[in-house]
C-alpha positions in Angstrom: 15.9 -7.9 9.9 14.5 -9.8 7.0 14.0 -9.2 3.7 10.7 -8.8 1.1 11.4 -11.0 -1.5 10.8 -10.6 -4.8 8.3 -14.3 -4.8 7.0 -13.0 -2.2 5.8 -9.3 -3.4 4.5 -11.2 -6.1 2.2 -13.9 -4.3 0.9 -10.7 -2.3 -0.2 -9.1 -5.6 -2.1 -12.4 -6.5 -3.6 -12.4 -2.9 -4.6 -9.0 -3.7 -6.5 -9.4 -6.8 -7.7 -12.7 -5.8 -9.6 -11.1 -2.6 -10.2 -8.5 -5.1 -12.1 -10.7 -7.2 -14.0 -12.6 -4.2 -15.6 -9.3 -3.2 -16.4 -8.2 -6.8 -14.1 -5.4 -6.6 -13.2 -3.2 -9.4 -10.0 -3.6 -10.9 -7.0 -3.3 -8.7 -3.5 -1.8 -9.1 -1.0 -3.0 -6.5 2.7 -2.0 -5.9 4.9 -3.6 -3.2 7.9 -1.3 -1.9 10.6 -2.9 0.0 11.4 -1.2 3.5 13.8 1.8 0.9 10.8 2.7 -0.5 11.9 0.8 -3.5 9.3 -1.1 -5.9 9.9 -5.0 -5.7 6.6 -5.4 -8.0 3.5 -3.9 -9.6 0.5 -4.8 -11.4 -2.6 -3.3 -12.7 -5.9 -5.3 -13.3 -6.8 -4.7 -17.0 -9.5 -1.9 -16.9 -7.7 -0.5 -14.1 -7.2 3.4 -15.3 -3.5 4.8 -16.0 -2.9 6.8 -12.6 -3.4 3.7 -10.8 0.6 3.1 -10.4 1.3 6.5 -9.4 -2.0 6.7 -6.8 -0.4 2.8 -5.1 3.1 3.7 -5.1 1.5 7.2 -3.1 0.0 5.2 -0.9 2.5 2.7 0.0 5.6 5.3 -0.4 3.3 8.1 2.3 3.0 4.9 4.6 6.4 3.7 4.7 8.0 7.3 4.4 5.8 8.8 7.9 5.8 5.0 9.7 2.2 4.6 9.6 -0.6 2.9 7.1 -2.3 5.4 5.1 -5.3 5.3 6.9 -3.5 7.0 9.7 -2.3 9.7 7.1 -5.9 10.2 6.2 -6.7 11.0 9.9 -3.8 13.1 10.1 -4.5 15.2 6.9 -7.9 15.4 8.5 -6.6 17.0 11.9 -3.2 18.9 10.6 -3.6 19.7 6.8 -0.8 22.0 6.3 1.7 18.9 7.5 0.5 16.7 5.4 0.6 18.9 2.6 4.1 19.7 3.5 5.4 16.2 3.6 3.5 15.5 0.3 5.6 17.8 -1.0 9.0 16.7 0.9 8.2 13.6 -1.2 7.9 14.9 -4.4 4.1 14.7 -4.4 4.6 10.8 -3.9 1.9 10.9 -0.7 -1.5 9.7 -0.8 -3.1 9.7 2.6 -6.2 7.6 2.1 -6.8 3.7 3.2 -4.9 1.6 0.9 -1.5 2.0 1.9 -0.5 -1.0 4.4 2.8 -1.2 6.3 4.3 -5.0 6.1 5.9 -6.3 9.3 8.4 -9.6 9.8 7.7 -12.2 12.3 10.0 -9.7 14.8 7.6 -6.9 14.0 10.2 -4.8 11.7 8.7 -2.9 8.7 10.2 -4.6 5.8 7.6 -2.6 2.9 4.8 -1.2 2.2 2.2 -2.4 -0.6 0.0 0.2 -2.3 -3.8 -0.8 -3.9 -5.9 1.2 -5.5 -9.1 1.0 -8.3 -12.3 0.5 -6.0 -13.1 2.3 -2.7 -9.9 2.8 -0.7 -11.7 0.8 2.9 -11.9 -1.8 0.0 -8.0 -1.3 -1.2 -6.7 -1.9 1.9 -8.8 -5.0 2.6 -7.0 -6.0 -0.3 -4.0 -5.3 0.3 -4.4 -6.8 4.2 -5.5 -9.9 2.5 -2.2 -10.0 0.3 0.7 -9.2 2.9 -1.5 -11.7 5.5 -1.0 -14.3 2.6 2.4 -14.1 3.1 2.9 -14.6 6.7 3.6 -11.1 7.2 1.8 -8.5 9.4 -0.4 -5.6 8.3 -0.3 -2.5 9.8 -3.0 -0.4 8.4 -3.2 2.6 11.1 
């Protein structure tokens, strides 16, 4: 299994913010966890407000904690409430379940992270986020 590396989390964070900016998004926040759940970078956009770490890393952690891209969380919270609130609370709170959240996949198709975007519509952060892991040469699994 390979690894996210550290260049690499941050040339997905640029990718972010530069699709970001081509779509006239708001300001962005992104995080990019490695596959522990652990943050291998983060920036926030400046006029991106101060919750904006703790909203990505929920999205990205959620994602990578449950196996699935936030979007799916959504759905789930959507169709079985009580779980999701339970697992939000098995993490600590650390569980946003709205788009934005994007598993990142190796060439084999391993999870190897997450990334987190938030700070405009969350369809919008996780087009951002798509366009940051595909920058890579990774995969995006958003569902």
């Amino acid at each position: 299994m390979s690894t996210l590396t550290l260049e690499q989390a941050r040339r997905i964070i640029d990718a972010a913010f530069n699709a970001g900016a081509e779509h006239g998004y708001k300001p962005l926040a992104v995080i990019v966890l490695d596959a522990g759940g652990h943050a291998r970078a983060f920036a926030r956009q400046d006029g991106a407000s101060n919750l904006r770490f703790q909203i990505a890393h929920g999205k990205a952690y959620g994602a990578l904690g449950l196996g699935v891209g936030s979007r799916a969380l959504m759905q789930r919270a959507e169709e079985q409430a009580y779980f999701i609130a339970a697992a939000t609370a098995a993490a600590g709170g650390a569980l946003v379940p709205v788009p934005g959240g994007v598993l990142v996949a190796d060439t084999e198709g391993e999870i190897i992270g997450a990334v987190g975007v938030t700070g405009d519509t969350s369809d919008h952060d996780e087009v951002a986020a798509v366009a940051g892991i595909e920058s890579v040469g990774l995969t995006a699994i958003t569902g």
